[in-house]
C-alpha positions in Angstrom: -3.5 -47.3 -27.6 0.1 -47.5 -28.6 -0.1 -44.3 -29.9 -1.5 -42.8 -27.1 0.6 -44.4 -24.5 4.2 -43.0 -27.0 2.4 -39.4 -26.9 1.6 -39.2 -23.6 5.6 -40.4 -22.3 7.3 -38.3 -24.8 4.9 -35.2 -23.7 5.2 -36.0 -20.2 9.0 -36.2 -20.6 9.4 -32.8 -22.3 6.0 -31.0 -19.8 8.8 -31.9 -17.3 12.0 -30.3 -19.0 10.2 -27.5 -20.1 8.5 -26.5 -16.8 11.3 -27.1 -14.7 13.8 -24.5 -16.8 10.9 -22.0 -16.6 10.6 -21.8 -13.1 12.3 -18.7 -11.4 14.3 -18.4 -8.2 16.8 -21.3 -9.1 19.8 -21.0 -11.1 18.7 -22.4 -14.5 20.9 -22.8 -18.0 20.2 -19.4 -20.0 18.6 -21.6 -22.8 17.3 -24.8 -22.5 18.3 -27.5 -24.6 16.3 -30.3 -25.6 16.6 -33.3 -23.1 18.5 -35.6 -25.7 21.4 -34.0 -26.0 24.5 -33.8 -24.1 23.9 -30.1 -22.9 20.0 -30.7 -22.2 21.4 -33.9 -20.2 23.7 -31.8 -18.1 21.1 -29.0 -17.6 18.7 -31.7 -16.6 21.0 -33.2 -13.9 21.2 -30.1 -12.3 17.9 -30.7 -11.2 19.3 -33.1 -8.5 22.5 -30.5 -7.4 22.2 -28.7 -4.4 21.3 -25.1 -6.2 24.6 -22.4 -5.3 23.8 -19.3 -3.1 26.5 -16.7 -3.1 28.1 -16.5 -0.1 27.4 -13.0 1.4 29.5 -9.9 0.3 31.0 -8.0 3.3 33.4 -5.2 1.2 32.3 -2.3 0.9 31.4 -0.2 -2.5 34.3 1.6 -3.7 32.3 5.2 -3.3 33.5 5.7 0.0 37.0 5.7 -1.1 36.0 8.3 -3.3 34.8 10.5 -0.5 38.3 10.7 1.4 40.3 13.3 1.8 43.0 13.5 4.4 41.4 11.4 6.8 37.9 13.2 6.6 34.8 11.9 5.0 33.0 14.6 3.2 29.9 13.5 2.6 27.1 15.0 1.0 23.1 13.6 1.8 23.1 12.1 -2.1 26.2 10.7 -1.1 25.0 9.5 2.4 22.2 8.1 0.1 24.0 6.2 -2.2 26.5 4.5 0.6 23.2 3.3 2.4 22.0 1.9 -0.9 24.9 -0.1 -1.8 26.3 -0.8 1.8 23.4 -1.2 4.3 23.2 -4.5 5.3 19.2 -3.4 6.9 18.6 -3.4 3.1 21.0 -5.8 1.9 18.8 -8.6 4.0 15.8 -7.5 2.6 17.4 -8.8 -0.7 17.2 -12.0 0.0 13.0 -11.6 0.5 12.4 -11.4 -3.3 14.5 -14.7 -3.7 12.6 -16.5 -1.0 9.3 -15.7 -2.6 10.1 -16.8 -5.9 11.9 -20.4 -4.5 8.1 -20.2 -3.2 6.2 -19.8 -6.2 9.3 -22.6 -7.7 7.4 -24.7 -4.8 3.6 -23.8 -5.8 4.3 -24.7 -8.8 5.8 -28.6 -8.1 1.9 -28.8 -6.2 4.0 -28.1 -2.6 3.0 -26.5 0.6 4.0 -22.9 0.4 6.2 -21.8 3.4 5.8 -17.8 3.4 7.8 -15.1 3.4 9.4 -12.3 5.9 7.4 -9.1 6.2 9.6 -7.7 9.1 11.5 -4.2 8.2 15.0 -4.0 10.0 15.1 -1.1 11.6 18.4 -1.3 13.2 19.7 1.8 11.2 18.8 4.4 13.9 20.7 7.7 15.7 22.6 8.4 19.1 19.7 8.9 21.1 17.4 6.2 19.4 19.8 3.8 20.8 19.4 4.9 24.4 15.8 6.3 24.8 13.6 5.6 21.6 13.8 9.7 20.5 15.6 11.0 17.8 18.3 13.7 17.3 17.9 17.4 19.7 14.1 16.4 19.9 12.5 13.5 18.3 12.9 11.8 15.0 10.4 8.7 15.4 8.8 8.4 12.2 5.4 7.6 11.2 3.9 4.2 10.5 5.6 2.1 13.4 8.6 2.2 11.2 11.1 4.4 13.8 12.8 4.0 16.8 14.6 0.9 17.7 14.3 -3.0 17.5 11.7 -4.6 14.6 8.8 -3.2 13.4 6.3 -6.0 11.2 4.5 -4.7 8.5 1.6 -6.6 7.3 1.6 -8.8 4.6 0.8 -12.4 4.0 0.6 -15.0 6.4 -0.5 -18.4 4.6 -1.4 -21.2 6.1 -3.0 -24.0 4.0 -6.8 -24.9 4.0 -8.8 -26.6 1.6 -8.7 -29.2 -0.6 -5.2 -31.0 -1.2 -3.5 -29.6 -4.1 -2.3 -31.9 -7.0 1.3 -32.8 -7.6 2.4 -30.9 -10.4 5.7 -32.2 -10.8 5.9 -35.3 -13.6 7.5 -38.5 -11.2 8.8 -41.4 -12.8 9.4 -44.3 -11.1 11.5 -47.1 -11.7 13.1 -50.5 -10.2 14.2 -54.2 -10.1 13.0 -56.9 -8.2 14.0 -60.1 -7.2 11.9 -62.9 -5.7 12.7 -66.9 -5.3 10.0 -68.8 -3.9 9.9 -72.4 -3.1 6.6 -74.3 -2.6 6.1 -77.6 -0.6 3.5 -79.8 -1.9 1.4 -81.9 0.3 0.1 -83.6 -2.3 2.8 -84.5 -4.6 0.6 -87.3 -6.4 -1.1 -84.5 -8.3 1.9 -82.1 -8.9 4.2 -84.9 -9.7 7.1 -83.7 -7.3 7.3 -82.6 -3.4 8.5 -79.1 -4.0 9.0 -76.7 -6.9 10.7 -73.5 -6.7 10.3 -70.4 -8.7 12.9 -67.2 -9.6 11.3 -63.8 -10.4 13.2 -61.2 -12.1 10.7 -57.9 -12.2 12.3 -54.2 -13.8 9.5 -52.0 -13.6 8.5 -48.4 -14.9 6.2 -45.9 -13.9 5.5 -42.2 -14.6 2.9 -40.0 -13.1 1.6 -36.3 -13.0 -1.4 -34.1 -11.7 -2.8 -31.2 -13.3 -4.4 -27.8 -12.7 -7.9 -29.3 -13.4 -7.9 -32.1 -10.4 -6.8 -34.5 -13.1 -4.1 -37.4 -12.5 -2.4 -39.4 -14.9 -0.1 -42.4 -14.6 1.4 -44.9 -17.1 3.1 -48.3 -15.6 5.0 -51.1 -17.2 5.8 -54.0 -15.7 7.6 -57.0 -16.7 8.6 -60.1 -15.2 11.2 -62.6 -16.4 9.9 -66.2 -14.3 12.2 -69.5 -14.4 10.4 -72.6 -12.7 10.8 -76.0 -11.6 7.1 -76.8 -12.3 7.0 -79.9 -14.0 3.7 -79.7 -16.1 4.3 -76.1 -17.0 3.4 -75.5 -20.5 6.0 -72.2 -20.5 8.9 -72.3 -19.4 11.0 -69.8 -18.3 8.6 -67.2 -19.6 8.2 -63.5 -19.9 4.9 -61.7 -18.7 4.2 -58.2 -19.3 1.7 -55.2 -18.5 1.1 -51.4 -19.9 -1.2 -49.5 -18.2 -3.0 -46.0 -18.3 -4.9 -44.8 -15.3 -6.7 -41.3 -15.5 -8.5 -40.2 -12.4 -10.9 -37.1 -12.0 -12.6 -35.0 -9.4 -15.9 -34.2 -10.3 -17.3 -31.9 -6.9 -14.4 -31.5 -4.1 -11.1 -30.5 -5.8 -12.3 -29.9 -9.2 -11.2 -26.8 -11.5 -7.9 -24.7 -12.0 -9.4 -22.0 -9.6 -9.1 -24.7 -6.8 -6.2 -26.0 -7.8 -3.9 -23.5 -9.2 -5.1 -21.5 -5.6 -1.2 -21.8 -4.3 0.8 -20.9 -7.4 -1.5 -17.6 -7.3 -0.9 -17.0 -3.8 2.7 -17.2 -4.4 3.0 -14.9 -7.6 1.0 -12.5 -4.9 4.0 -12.8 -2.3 6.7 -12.3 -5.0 4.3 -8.9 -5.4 5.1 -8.8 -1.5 8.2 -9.0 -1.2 9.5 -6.4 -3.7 6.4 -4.2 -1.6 8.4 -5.6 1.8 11.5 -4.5 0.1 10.1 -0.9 -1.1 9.3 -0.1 2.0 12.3 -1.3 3.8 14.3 1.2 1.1 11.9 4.2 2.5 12.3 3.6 6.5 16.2 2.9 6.2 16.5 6.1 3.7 14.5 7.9 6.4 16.9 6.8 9.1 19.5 7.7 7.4 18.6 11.5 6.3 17.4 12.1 9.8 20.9 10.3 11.1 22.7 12.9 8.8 20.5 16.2 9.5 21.2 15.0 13.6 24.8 15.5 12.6 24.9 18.5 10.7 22.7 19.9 14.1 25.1 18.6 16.5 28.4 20.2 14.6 26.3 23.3 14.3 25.3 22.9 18.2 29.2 22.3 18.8 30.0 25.4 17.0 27.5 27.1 19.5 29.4 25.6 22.3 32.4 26.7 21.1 31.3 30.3 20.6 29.5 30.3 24.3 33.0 29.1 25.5 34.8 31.9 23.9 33.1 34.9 24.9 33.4 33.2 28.4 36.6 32.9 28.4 37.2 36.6 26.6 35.1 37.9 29.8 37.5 36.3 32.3 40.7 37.6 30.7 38.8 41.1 31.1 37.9 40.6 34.1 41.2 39.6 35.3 42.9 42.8 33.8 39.7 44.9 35.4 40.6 43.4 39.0 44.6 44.2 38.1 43.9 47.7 37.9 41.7 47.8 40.8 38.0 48.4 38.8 36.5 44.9 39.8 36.4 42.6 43.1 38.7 39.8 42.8 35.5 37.4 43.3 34.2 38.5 39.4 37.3 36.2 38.7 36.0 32.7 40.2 32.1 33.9 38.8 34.0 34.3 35.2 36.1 30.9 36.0 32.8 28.8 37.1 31.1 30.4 33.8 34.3 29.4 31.6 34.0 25.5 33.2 30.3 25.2 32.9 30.5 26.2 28.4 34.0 23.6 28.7 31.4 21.2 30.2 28.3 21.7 27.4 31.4 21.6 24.1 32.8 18.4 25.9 29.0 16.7 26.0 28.5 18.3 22.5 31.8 17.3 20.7 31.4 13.5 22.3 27.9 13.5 20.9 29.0 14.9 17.6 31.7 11.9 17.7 28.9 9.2 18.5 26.8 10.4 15.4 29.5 10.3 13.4 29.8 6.2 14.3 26.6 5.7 13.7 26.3 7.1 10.4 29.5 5.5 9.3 28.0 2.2 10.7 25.1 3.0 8.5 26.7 3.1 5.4 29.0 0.4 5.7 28.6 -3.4 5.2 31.5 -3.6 7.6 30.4 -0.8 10.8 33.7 0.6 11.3 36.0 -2.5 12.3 38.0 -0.7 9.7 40.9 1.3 10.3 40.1 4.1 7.8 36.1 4.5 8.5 36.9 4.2 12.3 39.2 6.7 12.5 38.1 9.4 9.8 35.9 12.2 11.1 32.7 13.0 8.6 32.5 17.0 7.5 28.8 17.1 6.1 29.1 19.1 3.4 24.8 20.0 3.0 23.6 22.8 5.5 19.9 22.8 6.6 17.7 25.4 5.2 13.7 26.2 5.1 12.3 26.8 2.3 10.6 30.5 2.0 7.2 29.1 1.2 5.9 25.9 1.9 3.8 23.6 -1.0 0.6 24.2 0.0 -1.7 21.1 -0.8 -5.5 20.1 0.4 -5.2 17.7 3.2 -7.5 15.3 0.5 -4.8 15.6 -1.9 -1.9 14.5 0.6 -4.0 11.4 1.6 -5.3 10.2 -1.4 -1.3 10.5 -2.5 -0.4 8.1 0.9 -3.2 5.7 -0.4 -1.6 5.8 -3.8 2.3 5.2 -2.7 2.5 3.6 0.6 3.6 0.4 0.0 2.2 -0.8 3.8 -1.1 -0.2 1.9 -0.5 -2.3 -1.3 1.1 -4.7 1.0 -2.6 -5.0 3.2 -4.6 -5.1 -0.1 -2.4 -8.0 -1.6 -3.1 -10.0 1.6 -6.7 -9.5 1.3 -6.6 -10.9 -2.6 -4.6 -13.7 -1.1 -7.0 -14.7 1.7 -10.0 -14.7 -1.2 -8.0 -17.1 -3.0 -7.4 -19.3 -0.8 -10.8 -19.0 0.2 -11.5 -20.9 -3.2 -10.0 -23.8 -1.7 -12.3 -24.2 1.2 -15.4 -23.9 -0.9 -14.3 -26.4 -3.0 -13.3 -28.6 0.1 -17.6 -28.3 1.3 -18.7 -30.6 -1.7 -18.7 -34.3 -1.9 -16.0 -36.2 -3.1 -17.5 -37.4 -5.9 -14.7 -38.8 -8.9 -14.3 -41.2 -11.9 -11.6 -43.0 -12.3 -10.6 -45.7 -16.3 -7.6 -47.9 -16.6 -6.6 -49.4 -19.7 -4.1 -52.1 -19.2 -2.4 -54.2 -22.1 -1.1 -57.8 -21.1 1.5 -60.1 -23.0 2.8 -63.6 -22.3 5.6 -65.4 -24.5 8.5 -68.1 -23.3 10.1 -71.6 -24.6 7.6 -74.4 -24.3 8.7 -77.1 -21.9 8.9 -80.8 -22.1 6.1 -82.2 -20.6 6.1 -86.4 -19.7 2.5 -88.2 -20.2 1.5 -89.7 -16.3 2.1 -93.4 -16.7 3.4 -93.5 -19.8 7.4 -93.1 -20.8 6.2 -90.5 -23.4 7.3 -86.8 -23.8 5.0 -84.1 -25.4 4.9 -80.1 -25.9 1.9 -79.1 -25.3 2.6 -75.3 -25.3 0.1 -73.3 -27.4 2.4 -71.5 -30.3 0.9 -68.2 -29.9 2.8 -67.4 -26.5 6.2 -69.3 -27.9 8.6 -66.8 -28.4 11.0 -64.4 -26.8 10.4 -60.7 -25.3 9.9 -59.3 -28.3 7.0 -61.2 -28.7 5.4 -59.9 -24.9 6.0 -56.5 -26.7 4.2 -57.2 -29.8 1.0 -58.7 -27.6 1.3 -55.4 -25.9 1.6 -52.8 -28.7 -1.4 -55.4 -30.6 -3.7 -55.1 -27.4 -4.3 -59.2 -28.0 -5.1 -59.2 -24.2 -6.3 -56.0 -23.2 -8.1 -54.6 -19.7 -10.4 -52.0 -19.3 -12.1 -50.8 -15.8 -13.8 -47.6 -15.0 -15.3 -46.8 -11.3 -17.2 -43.8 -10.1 -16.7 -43.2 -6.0 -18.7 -41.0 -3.9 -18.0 -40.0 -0.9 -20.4 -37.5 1.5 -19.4 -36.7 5.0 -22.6 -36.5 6.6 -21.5 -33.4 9.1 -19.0 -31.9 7.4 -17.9 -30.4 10.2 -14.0 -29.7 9.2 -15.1 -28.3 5.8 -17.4 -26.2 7.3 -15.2 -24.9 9.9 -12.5 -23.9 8.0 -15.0 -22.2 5.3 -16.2 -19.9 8.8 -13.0 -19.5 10.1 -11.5 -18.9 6.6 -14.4 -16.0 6.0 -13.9 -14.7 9.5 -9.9 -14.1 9.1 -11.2 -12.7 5.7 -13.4 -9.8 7.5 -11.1 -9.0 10.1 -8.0 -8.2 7.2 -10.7 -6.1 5.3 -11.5 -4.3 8.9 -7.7 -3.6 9.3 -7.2 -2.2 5.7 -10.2 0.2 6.7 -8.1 0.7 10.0 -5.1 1.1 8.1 -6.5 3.6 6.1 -8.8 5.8 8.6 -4.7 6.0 10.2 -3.3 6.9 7.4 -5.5 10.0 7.6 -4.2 10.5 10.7 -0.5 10.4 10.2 -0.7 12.7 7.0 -2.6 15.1 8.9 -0.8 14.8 12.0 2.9 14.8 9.7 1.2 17.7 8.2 0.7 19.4 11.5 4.5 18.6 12.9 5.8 20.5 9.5 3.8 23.3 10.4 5.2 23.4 13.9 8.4 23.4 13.2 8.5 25.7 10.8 7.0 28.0 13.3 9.0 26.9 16.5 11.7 27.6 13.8 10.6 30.9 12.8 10.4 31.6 16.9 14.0 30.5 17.9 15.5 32.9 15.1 13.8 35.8 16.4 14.9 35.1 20.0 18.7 34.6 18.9 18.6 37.6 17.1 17.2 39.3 20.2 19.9 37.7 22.5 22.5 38.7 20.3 21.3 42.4 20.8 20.8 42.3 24.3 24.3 40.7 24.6 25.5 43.3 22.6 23.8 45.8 24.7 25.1 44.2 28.3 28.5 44.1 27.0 28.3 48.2 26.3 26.5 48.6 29.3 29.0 46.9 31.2 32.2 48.9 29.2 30.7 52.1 30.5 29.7 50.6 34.2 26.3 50.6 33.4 26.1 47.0 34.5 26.9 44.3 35.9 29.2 41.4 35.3 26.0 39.1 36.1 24.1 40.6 34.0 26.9 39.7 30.8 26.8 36.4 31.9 23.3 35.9 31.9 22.9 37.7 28.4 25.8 35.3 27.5 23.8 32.2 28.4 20.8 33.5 26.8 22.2 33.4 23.8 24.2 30.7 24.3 20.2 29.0 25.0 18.5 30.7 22.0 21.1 29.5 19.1 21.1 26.2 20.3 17.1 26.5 20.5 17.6 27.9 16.6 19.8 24.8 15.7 17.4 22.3 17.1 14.2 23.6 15.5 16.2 23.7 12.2 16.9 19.7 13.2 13.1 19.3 14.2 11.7 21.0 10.5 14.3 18.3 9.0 13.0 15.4 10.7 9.5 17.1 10.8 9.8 17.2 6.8 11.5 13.7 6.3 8.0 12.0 8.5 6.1 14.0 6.3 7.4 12.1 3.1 7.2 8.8 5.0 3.4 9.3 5.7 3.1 10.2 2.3 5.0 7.2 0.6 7.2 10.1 -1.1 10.3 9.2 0.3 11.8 7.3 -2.9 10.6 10.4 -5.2 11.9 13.3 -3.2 15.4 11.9 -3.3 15.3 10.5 -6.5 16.3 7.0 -5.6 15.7 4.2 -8.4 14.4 1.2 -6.5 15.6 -1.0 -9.2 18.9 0.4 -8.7 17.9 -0.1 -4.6 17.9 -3.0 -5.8 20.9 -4.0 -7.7 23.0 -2.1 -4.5 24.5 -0.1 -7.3 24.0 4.0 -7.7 24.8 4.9 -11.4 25.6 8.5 -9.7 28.9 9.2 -9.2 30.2 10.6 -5.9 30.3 14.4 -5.2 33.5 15.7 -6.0 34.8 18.1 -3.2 36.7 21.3 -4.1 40.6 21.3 -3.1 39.6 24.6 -1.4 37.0 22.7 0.6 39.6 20.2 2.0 
């Protein structure tokens, strides 16, 4: 017994030390030192600190510096890549969600509740036009998979909410205290006590340490001890010490019993750690997607000013003709004011175009900064894109079959809806184990000890004194010890208890209901993928279309910029019309801006296309780890002086 009772406090001591410095998500000493030293004391009372949290970093990383030059941004989409990496506080947010899910598994593993974690992606990291209506760019830019657009789109993932048999408490507790107790006792019958009243002072430290394990097991060790001083007058004993060692080991048998039941949360919450880095994934892929669309909108809308721009100059080269035509008497004065309302109408579209252009720019700066642009330098400095749009001669041709079973493969939405459904089957284990009786066995051992100065006892009726105190308890403490460690007075007790509810109706409630959630997440994954079908194919379709509607809007430019060209030598040799100019003009004004916004539409068409596919990370070589970290090992373009 007294070597059992040594083993099992010096093993529960260390179980504790040792656990607690392997737990993750808490700021721990890098290697743990053994309890009784001065460094394993220090690391041990950090136990009881509040643990530190960073407070959060709002400066941005220094590659935007890098990417200055004379108050212009050139930026590059590796570049517009990298800034949204390290600066975007969408992603910087989702940081934290790995953290949270391991203080959770830190908490599964103590035998506590788990709280869950976030699923939400931010998707605040949208364009101009996203902002106002929902749509994206010069036509649409929502992407696939309820991850575009504005406001907050929730994934799935897991949503826990305890069932089943209570979970033991894993951590090892040690109690301890003093107590203090004086008592004084009025005797009715002080013929038979000898004295009307005695009183008695009780000095009690006590000790106690206690832990639960995996396998429904839980084990306690108490000591007690109490130091009594009386005024009873026919004590034998007096003051005395009394002692008491106990182990108590208690089992369930049926409800509650096994590692598979009990270990049910810590399991859960090593799948939510899984989550979260899945939650953080795809968080990466929609604000990367955001992002490139945000920075093909802008290289559109320069390109769509520059239209603007040339639209308002052959307007205004066809008034200053017409001006010197009605000089010399060729044309009728009102050819002017026609020319004039032309020349205001293109001033009107640049002016809309340049402010959009301007309002694109903010956004994108706002994206890759942890600041927006409260600063002086990103507020003011206009971005030059310095990546032009271009289609590809040939597109990858792929079997639709291929494509999806790729989607299946990367999207982490998917892994994310398969995790949950291992979660919900293992916490189904603890329902089914909360359907059995309680049936469990519990033994106690207890070792007692007794030892104080003998008192001086007076014989009734007679003026003699006498100790009368047996000289196996005379002694001091050390002597309470010794009965203790000898087990001269020891206690044994063993109980079985069962317990059968005769309904069961909560058990069996929470096994249906449990089951039914179960079937319903294994419907959705089959939902989930029968639309992931859909997007690929419908992604698949959009590509196809734009390349097309692309293919269509080059023609017509090139055939307005002949028929211009035409009009304008028509109208040199009076073969035409100054109407006619102006509507061959606005045609082409029309058809280049139709060119540049089916260039935009392929972009946006291509980037959905790598969402729905889970490709986003791999077709611009982003690291997630270094996602991560918020730290691109790449440097930052470097633009030519010529460039500047």
């Amino acid at each position: 017994m007294k070597k059992t009772i040594i083993v099992f406090t010096v093993w529960s001591l260390l179980q504790a030390q040792l656990a607690s410095a392997q737990q993750p998500g808490m700021p721990q000493p890098a290697r743990t030192q053994p309890i009784w030293t001065m460094d394993g004391i220090k690391g041990w009372l950090q136990r009881y600190k509040v643990q530190d949290v960073a407070p959060v970093y709002l400066s941005n990383s220094t590659r935007i510096d890098s990417l200055v030059r004379a108050g212009r941004i050139y930026l590059s989409l590796q570049d517009a890549i990298a800034l949204t990496l390290e600066n975007n506080l969408d992603i910087e947010i989702q940081r934290y969600g790995t953290r949270l899910s391991e203080t959770d598994l830190l908490r599964a593993q103590g035998g506590g509740l788990i709280r869950g974690i976030p699923t939400s992606i931010n998707t605040t990291t949208t364009n101009v036009t996203n902002q106002v209506s929902g749509q994206g760019g010069l036509g649409t830019s929502v992407a696939t998979g309820g991850t575009g657009g504005g406001g907050t789109a929730t994934t799935g993932g897991v949503v826990f909410s305890q069932s089943g048999t209570t979970i033991p408490t894993l951590d090892t507790i040690v109690n301890t205290g003093f107590g203090y107790n004086h008592r004084t006792t009025i005797n009715s019958n002080s013929f038979s006590t000898g004295v009307p009243a005695f009183a008695v002072a009780n000095q009690s430290p006590f000790f106690s340490i206690q832990r639960g394990f995996l396998t429904g097991t839980n084990v306690s060790m108490d000591f007690n001890n109490a130091y009594v001083n009386s005024t009873v007058p026919r004590a034998e004993i007096n003051p005395y010490y009394t002692s008491n060692l106990g182990l108590t080991v208690s089992q369930s048998l049926l409800r509650g019993f096994g590692r598979a039941v009990n270990n049910r949360n810590i399991r859960i919450a090593q799948k939510q750690v899984a989550v979260s880095d899945l939650v953080f994934t795809q968080q990466v892929m929609t604000t990367v997607s955001s992002v490139i669309n945000i920075y093909w909108d802008l290289v559109s809308y320069n390109e769509d000013a520059k239209v603007k721009k040339q639209a308002l100059a052959l307007a205004q080269k066809l008034l200053e003709d017409n001006k010197k035509q009605v000089e010399i008497g060729t044309l009728a004065p009102i050819e002017i004011v026609r020319a004039e309302a032309e020349v205001a109408r293109n001033q009107q579209d640049l002016t809309v175009s340049e402010t959009r252009l301007l309002q694109q720019e903010t956004v994108l700066k706002n994206a890759v900064s942890r600041t927006g642009v409260s600063g002086p330098m990103l507020s003011e400095a206009r971005v030059v894109p310095t990546d032009v749009m271009r289609i590809p001669d040939q597109e990858r041709v792929e079997p639709i079959q291929d494509l999806v079973a790729t989607a299946l493969q990367k999207r982490p939405d998917i892994a994310q809806t398969k995790l949950s459904i291992e979660t919900a089957k293992i916490s189904l284990e603890g329902s089914k184990s909360a359907l059995k009786p309680e049936f469990g066995v519990q033994a106690q051992v207890r070792n007692n000890g007794l030892a104080g100065s003998p008192s001086v006892i007076q014989i009734p009726g007679t003026g003699s004194f006498v100790q009368n105190a047996n000289p196996f308890f005379v002694g001091g403490y050390g002597g309470v010890l010794g009965q203790i460690f000898r087990r001269n007075f020891p206690d044994y007790n063993v109980s079985f208890q069962l317990s059968i509810p005769i309904t069961n109706k909560t058990a069996r409630a929470d096994m249906a209901n449990d089951l039914l959630r179960l079937r319903q997440q294994e419907l959705r994954e089959q939902s989930q993928v029968n639309q992931v079908r859909v997007e690929v194919q419908n992604a698949l379709i959009g590509l196809q279309q734009a390349r097309a509607g692309y293919q269509a809007s080059m023609k017509s430019r090139i055939f307005a910029e002949q028929t211009l060209d035409a009009e304008q030598k028509k109208y040199a040799l009076g073969a035409s019309t100054i109407f006619f100019v102006i509507q061959a003009q606005r045609d082409l004004a029309v058809a280049q801006a139709a060119e540049v916004s089916a260039l935009s539409s392929y972009s946006r068409a291509k980037v959905s296309l790598d969402q729905a596919l889970g490709m986003t990370l791999d077709v611009n070589r982003i690291s997630i780890e270094e996602a991560r970290k918020g730290q691109v090992s790449k440097a930052a373009t470097t633009v030519p002086l010529q460039d500047q």
